[in-house]
C-alpha positions as CSV (number, residue, x, y, z in Angstrom):
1,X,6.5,11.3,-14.3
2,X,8.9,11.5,-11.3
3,X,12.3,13.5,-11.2
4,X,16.0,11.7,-10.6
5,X,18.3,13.4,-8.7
6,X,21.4,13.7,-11.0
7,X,24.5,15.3,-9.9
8,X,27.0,14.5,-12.3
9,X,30.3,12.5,-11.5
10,X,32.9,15.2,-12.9
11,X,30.8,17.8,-11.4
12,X,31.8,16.4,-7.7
13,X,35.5,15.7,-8.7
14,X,35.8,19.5,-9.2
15,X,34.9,20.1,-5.9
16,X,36.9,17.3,-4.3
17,X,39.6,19.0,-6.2
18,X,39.1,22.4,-5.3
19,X,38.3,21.5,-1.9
20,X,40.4,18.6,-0.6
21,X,40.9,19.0,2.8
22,X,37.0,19.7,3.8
23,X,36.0,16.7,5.7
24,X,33.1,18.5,7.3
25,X,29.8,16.6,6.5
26,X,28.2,17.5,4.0
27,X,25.2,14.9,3.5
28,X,23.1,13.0,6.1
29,X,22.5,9.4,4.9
30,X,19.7,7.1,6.5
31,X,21.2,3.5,5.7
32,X,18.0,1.2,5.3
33,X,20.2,-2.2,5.3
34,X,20.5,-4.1,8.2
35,X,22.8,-1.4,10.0
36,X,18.9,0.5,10.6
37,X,17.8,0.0,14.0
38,X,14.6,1.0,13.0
39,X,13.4,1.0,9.5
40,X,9.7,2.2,10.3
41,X,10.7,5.4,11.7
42,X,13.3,5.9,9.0
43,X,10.5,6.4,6.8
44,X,9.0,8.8,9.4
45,X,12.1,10.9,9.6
46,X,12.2,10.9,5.5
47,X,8.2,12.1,5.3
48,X,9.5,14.5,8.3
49,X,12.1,16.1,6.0
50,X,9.4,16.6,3.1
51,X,7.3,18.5,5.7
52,X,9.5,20.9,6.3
53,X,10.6,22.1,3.2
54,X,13.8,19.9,2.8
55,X,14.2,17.3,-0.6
56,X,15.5,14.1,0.5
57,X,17.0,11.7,-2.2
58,X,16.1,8.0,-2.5
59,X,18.9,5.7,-3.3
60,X,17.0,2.8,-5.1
61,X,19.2,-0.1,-4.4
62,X,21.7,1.5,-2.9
63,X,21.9,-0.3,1.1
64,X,18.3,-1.4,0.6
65,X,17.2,1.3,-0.7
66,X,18.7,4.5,1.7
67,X,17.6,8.1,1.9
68,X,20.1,10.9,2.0
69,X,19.9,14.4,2.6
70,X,21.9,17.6,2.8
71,X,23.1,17.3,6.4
72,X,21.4,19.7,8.7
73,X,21.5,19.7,12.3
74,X,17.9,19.2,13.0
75,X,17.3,16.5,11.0
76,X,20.2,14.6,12.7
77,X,18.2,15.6,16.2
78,X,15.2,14.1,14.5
79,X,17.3,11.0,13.8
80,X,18.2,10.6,17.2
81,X,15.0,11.4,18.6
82,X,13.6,8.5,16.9
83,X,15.9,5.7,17.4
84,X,17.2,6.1,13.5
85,X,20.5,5.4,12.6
86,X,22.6,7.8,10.2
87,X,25.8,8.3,8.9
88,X,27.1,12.0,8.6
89,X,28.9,12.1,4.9
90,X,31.3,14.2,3.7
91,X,31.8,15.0,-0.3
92,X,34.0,12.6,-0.9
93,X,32.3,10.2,0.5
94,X,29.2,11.3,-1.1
95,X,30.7,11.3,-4.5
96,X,31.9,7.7,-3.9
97,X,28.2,7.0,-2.9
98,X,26.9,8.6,-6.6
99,X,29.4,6.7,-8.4
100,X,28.4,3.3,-7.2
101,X,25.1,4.0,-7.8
102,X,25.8,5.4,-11.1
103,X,27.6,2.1,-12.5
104,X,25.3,-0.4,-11.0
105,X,21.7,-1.6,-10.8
106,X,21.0,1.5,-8.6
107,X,19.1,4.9,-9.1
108,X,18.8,7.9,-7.5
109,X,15.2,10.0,-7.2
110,X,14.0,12.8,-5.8
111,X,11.3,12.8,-2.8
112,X,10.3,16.5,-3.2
113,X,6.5,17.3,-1.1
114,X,5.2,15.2,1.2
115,X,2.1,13.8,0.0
116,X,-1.4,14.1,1.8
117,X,-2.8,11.3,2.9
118,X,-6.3,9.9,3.6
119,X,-7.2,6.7,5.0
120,X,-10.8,5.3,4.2
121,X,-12.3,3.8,7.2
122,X,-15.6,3.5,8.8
123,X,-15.6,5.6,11.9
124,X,-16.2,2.1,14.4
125,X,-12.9,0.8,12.9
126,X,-10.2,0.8,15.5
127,X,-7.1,2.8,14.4
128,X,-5.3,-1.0,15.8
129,X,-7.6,-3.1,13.1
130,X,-5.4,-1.5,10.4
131,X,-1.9,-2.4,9.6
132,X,-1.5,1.0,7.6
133,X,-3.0,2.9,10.1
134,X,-0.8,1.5,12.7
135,X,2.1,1.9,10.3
136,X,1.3,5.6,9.9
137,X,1.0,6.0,13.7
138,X,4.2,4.3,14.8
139,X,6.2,6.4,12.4
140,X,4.6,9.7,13.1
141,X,3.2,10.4,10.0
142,X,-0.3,12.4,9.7
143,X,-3.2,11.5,8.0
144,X,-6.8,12.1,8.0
145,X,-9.6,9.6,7.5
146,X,-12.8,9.8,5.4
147,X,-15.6,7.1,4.5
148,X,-18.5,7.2,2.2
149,X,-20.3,10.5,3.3
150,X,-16.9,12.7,2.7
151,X,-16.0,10.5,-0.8
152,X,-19.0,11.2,-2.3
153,X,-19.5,14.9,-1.0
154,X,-15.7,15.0,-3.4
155,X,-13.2,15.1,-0.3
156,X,-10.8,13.0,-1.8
157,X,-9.6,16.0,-4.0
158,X,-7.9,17.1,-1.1
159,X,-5.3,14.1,-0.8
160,X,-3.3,12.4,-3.1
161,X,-2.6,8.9,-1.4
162,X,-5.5,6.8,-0.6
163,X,-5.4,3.8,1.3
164,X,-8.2,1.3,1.8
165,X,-8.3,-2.0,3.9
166,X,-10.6,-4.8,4.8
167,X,-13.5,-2.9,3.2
168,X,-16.3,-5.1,1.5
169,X,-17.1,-2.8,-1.5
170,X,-19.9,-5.9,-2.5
171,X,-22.2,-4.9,0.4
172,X,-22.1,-7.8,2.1
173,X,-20.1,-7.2,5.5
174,X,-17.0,-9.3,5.1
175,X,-18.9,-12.3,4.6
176,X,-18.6,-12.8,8.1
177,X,-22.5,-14.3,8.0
178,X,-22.0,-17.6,9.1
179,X,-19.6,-16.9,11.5
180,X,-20.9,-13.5,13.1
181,X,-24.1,-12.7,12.1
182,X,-25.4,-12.5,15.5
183,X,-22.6,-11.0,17.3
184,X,-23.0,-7.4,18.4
185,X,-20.4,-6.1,16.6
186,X,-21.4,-7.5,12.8
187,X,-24.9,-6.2,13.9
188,X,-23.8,-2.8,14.4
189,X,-21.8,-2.7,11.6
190,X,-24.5,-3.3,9.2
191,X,-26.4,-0.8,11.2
192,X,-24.4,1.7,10.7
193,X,-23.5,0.8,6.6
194,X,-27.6,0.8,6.2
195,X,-28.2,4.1,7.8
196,X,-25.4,5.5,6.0
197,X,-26.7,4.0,2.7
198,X,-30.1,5.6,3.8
199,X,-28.9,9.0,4.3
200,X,-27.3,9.1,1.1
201,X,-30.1,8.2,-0.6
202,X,-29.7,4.5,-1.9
203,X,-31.7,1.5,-0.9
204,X,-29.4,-0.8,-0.5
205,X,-25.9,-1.0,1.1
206,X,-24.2,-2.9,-1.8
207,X,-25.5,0.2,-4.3
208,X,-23.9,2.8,-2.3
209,X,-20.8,0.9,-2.1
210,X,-20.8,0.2,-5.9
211,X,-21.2,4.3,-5.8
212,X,-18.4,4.5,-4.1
213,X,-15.9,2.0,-6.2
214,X,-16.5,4.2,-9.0
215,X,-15.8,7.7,-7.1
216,X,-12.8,6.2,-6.0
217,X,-11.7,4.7,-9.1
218,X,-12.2,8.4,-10.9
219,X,-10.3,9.7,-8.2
220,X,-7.2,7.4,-9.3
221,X,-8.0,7.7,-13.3
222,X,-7.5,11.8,-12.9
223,X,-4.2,11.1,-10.9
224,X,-4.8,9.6,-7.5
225,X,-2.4,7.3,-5.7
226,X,-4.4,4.1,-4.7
227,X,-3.1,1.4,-1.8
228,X,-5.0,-1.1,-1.2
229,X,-4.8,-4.4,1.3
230,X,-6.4,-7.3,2.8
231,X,-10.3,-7.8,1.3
232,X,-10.0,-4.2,-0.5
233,X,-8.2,-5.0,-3.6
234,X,-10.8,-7.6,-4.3
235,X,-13.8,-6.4,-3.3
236,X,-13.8,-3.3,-5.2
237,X,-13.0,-4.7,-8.3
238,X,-15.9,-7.1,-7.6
239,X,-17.7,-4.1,-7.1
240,X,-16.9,-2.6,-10.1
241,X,-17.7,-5.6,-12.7
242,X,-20.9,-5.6,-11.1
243,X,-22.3,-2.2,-11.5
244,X,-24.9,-2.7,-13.5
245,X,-26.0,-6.4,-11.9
246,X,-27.5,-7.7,-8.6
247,X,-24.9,-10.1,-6.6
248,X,-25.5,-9.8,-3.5
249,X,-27.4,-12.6,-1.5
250,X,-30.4,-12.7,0.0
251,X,-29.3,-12.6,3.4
252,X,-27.5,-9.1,2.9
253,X,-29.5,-7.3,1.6
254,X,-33.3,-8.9,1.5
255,X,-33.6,-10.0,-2.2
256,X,-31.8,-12.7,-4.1
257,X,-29.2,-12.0,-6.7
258,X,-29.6,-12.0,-10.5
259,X,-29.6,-15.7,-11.4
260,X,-27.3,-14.9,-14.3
261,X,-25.0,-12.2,-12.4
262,X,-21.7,-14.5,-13.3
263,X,-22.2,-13.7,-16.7
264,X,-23.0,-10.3,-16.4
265,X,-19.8,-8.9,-14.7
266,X,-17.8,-6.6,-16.9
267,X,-14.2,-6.6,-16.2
268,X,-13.5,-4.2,-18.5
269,X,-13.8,-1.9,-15.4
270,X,-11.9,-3.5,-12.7
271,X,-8.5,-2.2,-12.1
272,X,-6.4,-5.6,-11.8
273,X,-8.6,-8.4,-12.2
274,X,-10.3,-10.3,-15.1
275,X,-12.4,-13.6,-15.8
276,X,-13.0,-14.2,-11.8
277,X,-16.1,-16.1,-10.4
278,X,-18.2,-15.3,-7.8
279,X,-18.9,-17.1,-4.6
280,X,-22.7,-16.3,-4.2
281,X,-23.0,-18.5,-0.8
282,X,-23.6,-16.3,2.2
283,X,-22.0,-18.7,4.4
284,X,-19.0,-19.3,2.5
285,X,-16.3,-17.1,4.1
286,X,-15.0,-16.1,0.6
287,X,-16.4,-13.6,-2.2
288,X,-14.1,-14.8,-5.2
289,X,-12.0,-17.0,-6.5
290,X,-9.7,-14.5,-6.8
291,X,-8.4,-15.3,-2.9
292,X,-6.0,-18.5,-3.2
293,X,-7.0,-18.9,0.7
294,X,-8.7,-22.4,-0.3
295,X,-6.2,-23.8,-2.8
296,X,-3.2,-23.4,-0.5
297,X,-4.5,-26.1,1.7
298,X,-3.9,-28.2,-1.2
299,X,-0.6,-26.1,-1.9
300,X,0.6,-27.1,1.6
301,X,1.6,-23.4,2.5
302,X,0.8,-22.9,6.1
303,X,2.4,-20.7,9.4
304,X,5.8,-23.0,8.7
305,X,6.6,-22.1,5.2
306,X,4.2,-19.4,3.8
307,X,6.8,-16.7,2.4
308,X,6.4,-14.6,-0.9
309,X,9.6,-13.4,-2.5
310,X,10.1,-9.6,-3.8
311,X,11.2,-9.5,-7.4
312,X,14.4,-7.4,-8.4
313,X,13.7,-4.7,-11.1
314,X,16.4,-2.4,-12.3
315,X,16.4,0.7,-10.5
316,X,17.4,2.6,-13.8
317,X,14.7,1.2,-16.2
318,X,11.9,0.4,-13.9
319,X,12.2,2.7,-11.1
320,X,8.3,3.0,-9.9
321,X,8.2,-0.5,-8.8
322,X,11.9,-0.5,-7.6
323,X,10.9,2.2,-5.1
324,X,7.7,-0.1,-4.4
325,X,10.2,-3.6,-3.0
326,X,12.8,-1.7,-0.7
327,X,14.1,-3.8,1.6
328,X,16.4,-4.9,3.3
329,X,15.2,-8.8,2.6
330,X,13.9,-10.6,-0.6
331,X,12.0,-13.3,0.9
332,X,9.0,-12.1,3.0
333,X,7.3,-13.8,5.7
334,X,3.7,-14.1,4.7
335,X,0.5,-13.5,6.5
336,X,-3.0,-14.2,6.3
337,X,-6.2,-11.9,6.0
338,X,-9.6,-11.8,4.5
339,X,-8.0,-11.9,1.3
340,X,-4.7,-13.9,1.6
341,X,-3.4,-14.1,-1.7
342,X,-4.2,-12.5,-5.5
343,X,-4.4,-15.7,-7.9
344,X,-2.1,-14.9,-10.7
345,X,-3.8,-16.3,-13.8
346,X,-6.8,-13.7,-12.9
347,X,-4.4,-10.8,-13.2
348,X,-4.8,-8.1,-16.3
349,X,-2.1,-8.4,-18.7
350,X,-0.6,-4.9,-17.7
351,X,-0.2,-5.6,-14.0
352,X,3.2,-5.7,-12.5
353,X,3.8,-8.1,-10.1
354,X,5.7,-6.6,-7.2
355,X,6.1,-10.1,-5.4
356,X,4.9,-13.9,-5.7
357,X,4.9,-17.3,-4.5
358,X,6.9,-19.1,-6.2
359,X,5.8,-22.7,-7.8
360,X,2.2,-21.9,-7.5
361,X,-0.5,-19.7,-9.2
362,X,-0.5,-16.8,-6.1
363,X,1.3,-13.6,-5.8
364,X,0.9,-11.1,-3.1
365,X,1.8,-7.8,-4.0
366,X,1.0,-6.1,-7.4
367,X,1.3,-2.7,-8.9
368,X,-0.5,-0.6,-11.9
369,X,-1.3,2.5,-13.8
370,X,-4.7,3.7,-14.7
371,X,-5.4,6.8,-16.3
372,X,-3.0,9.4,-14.9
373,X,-2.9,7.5,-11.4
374,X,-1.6,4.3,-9.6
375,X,-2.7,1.3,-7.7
376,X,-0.6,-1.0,-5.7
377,X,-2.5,-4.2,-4.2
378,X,-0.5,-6.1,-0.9
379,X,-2.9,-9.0,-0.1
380,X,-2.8,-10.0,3.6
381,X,-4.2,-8.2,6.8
382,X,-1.0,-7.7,9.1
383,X,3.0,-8.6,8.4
384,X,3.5,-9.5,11.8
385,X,0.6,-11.3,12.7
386,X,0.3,-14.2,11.0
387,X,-3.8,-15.5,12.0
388,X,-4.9,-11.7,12.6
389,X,-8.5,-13.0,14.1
390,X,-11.5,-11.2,15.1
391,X,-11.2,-9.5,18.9
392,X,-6.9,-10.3,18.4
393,X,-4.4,-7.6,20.7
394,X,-3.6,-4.8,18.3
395,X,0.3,-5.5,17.2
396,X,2.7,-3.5,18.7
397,X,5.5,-2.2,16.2
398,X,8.0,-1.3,19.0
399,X,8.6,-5.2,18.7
400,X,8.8,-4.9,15.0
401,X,11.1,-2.4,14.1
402,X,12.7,-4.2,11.5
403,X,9.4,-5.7,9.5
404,X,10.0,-6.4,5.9
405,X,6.3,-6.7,5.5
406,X,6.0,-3.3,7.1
407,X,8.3,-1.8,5.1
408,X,6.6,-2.7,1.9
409,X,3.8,-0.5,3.1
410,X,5.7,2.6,4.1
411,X,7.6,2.1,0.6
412,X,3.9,3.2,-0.8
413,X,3.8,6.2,1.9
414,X,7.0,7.9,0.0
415,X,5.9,6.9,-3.9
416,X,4.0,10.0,-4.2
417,X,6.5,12.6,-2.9
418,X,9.0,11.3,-5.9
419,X,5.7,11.8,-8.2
420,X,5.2,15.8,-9.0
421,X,2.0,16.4,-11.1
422,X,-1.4,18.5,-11.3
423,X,-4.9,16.7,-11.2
424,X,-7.2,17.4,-13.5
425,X,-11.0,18.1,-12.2
């Protein structure tokens, strides 16, 4: 499934015997504690490395989770370009390095291509509207973006990450009807969705986007990566239990829903999600009860004490989500979006949970295979803003070098390269 990097202890000794007095680096190491003076670009410099041609290794626990590489003088220019602290190690010091990481909860694995990614995103979206995207940008690392016309003409064969944010795969624009529905902006947005729809051939927005739930979720079955955050995770699998059933409200799309759609869903074809209710009100701001967003009123989680802790997994027997909770914190400042939190009691019995809040029925970060590929869920819409609102300044990472939340999603950026495998068609 993914290779470890393995050099075996007695095999260094040898050379530290045979060469004893060489104190010439040897290795590059990218520390990713809080020595880092900027984790976000670290991640670029790693990806960097991938593209051209060089392996980097991972060190899963090791520093909060640190890269090293054979030490090459370009990559250190690229280190310095950026801002990104490193460490020039010799063998010794290497070998020191493998054997802590060898007799602890630590694992080494090897980051091999760099994977191709693919952001799905309307094309009005503002690349600032999208925590990934800006992500991506602020580390330098390429992507391409796609939306419904390219995903159903097959495009996403060309990538193997996918991320998706504040999408509504239901059809029903956000749910922003009460709120918006006669701004400019929510008008052209369903213009736009409607004439796409159109020119695809379906009636309705909500059937095209049920269309497009599946495509991507065959995508992912044959061996896609899947990242999805904010009002994604949740919408597509609403989309998805309601394939075959009307729930969309009148106001959306000009007929009323199936009066018995509730009973109708079939989870057996979400990815992550199971025995959920609908919230068939247009102007309630909510499509499921899967978002805790009402319930933590009651909760009393708010801007003061809203944090989500990362669990710790052994590196060795659970490396996939190891690699997915790097960091260089365990408690996580949380943040709010159109989806704010996953409700744990509606989560299928083989989900993972990445990272929850503890005492109550919310986590906020979850992980999970299906067919040959992946899905990893992070609710929220930006780690460093905490009440991301409509029209809001786009954030500006510069000031947030250091984001925990940020490096969660640059963790999923690097979990394909350490993946090597062949998609089936």
């Amino acid at each position: 499934m993914f290779k470890k990097s393995f050099i075996p202890i007695l095999f260094l000794f040898l050379i530290l015997l045979l060469f004893p007095f060489n104190s010439e680096a040897q290795k590059l190491l990218i520390p990713m504690d809080f020595s880092q003076k900027d984790h976000l670009k670290a991640y670029g410099v790693a990806y960097w490395c991938l593209r051209q041609g060089y392996t980097v290794e991972w060190l899963l626990n090791y520093r909060s989770g640190s890269f090293i590489a054979d030490y090459r003088e370009e990559i250190a220019d690229r280190c310095r370009l950026q801002g990104v602290t490193f460490e020039n190690i010799n063998l010794a010091s290497a070998g020191s390095i493998y054997q802590e990481i060898e007799e602890n909860n630590m694992e080494v694995v090897l980051l091999e291509k760099a994977p191709a990614i693919a952001v799905y995103v309307p094309p009005t979206k503002e690349p600032w509207d999208d925590a990934v995207r800006l992500a991506l940008a602020y580390a330098e690392i390429p992507y391409k973006t796609l939306w419904d016309v390219e995903v159903l003409k097959g495009e996403l064969e060309k990538y193997d990450w996918l991320h998706l944010h504040h999408e509504d795969f239901t059809g029903q624009y956000g749910k922003f009807y009460a709120n918006f529905r006669n701004e400019l902006w929510y008008r052209e947005e369903q213009r736009i969705c409607k004439e796409t729809a159109r020119s695809l051939g379906f009636d309705k927005v909500s059937e095209e986007k049920k269309t497009v739930a599946r495509v991507i979720k065959d995508y992912v079955a044959r061996g896609g990566f899947l990242f999805a955050v904010c009002s994604a995770p949740e919408t597509i699998d609403i989309a998805l239990s309601a394939e075959k059933v009307d729930i969309v409200p009148r106001e959306f799309d000009g007929d009323p829903p199936d009066v018995d759609c509730q009973n109708k869903l079939d989870y057996s074809r979400t990815f992550a999600f199971t025995d959920f209710t609908l919230s068939l009100n247009p102007m309630e701001y909510r499509h499921s009860d899967i978002d805790t967003q009402p319930d933590r009123l009651f909760w009393g989680i708010d801007a003061r004490n809203d944090y989500f802790t990362l669990f710790d997994f052994s590196a060795k027997l659970d490396p996939v989500p190891s690699m997915l909770v790097q960091n260089h914190v365990n408690v996580v400042a949380g943040f709010m979006g159109q989806t704010t939190a996953f409700r744990k009691s509606l989560l299928k019995k083989y989900v993972t949970i990445l990272a929850e809040v503890e005492g109550v029925d919310e986590v906020r970060y979850i992980h999970g295979n299906f067919g040959r590929g992946t899905f990893t869920f992070l609710s929220g819409h930006d780690p460093e803003d905490y009440e991301h609102r409509v029209g809001d300044p786009p954030t500006d990472l510069n000031l947030h070098k250091n984001s925990p939340g940020y490096r969660l999603i640059l963790n999923n950026i690097l979990f394909p390269a350490a993946k090597k495998k062949e998609r089936k068609t």
